[in-house]
N, C-alpha and C positions, 0 to 999 in steps of 0.2 A: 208858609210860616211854620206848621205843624206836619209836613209833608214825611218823616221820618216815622211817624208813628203812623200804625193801620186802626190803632184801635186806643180811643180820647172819649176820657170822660172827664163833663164839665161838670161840677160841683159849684156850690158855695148857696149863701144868704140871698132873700128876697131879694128881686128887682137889681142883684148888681151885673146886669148884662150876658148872661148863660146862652139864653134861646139866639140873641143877636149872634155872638161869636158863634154859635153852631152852623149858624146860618151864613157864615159868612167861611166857613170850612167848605163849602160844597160837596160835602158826604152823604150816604143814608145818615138820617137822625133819628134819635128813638127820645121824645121828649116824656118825660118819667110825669110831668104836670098832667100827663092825657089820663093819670090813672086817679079815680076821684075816691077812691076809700077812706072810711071814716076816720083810721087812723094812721099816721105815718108809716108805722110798721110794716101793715098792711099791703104797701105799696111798693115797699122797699124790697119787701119777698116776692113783688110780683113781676119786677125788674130783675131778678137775680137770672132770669135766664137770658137777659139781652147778651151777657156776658160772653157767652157760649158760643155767639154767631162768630164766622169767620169775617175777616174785618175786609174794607176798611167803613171803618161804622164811626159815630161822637153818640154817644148818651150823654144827654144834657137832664139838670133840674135839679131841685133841691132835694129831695127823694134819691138821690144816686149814693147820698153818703150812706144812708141805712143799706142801699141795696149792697153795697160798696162791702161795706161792714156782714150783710149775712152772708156773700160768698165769702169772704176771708176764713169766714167761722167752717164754712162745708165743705172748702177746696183747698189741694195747698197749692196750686197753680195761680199765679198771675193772674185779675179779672183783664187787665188791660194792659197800655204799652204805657202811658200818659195819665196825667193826669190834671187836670187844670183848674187848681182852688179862686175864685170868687168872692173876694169878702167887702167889696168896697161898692155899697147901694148906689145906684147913679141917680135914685131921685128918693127926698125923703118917705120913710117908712110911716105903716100905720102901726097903731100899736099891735094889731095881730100881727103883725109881719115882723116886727122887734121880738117880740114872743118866741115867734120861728129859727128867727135869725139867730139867739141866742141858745134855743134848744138847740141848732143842727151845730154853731162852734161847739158846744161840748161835747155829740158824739164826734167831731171832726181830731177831736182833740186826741190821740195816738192812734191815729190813722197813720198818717204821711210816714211813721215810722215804718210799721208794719207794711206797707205798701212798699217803701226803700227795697227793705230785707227782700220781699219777694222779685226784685227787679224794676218794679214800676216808677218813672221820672215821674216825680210831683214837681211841679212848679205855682207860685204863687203870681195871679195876671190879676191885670185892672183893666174894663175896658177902655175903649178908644177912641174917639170919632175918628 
């Protein structure tokens, strides 16, 4: 499905199916949820070096847009080949996870541009059964 790119990151909002679709790529995965810091930020710069590995790799989680966003800031090279936004929950939300979901659309929000320019295909998916 995604076989043209070596190197896919899954982004988007709580619970809209990241970890499954990763898992259903048959790649190394680098799940950005495994990183438990108190703040998003935090995490986001702790991610910035999955970037770097030679592919073919998926960074999956909600945390990938921050990481996303601090490479762009330090690198002018491409973090990836792909990019695959998530924004459609597949089971209702709590209200921390609405919280979330709303914080990460606004940093998401001139990404995909800036991402364009550097080469990177953004595509917007929904999962699947």
């Amino acid at each position: 499905m995604y076989d043209q790119y070596e190197r896919i990151v899954i982004l988007g909002g709580p619970r809209c199916g990241k970890t499954t679709l990763a898992n259903k790529l048959n790649r190394l995965t680098f799940h950005t949820d495994d990183f438990k810091f108190p703040h998003l930020q935090e995490s986001g710069a702790a991610v910035v070096q999955w970037f770097a590995r030679p592919g073919p790799w998926v960074i999956e989680g909600v945390v990938a847009i921050l990481a996303l966003q601090e490479w762009m800031r330090m690198y002018e090279v491409a973090p990836c080949d792909c990019v695959l936004a998530m924004w459609t929950p597949v089971v209702k939300l709590t209200p921390d996870q609405i919280r979330m979901f709303n914080l990460l659309r606004k940093y998401w929000s001139g990404l995909p541009l800036d991402l364009n320019e550097r080469g990177v295909v953004v595509k917007q998916v929904r999962w699947r059964k």
